[in-house]
C-alpha positions in Angstrom: 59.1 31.2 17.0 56.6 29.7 19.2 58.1 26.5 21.4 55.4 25.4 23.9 52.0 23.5 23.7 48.9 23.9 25.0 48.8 28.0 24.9 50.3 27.0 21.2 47.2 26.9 19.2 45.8 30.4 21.0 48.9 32.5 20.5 49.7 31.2 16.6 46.2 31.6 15.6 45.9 35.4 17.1 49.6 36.3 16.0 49.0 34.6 12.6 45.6 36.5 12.1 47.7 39.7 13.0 49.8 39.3 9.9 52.9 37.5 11.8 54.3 34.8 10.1 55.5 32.2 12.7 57.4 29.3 13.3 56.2 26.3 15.4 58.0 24.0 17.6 56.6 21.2 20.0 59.9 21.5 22.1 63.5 23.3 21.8 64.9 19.7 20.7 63.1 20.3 17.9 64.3 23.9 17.2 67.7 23.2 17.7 67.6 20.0 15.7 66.3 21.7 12.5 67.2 25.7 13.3 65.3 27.8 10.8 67.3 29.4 8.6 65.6 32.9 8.5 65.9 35.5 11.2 64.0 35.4 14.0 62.3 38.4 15.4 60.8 37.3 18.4 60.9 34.1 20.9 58.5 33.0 22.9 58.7 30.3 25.1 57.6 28.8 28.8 60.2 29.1 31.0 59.8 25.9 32.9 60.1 23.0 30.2 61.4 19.4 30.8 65.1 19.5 29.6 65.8 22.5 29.0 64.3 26.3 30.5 63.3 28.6 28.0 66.3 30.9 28.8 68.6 28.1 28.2 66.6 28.0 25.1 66.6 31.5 23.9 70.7 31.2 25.1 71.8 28.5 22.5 69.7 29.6 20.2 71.4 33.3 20.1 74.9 31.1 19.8 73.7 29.6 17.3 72.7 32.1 15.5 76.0 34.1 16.1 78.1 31.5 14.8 
């Protein structure tokens, strides 16, 4: 799950060529909105973003996911 911009286009085009498939997000609002329903492997994320850090990202994310 990729949630970040500029870096974006780099990282999904090299993971995607690699095989990965990925899931792209312009901001965690976005993610958390609409959480995909498979699992997810891998997170990446800035850690600085307006509204939310990427650890209070990953954090609600994993609660989600729990349940």
């Amino acid at each position: 799950m990729m949630v970040q911009d500029p870096v974006r286009v780099l990282i999904v085009e090299t993971l995607s060529m690699a095989g990965y498939e990925l899931i792209e997000a312009a901001n965690p609002a976005e993610v958390l909105a609409n959480p995909p329903s498979q699992r997810i492997d891998l997170v990446l994320t800035d850690v600085v973003m307006p509204k939310m850090s990427g650890p209070e990202f990953a954090n609600d994310r994993q609660r989600t996911c729990d349940g």
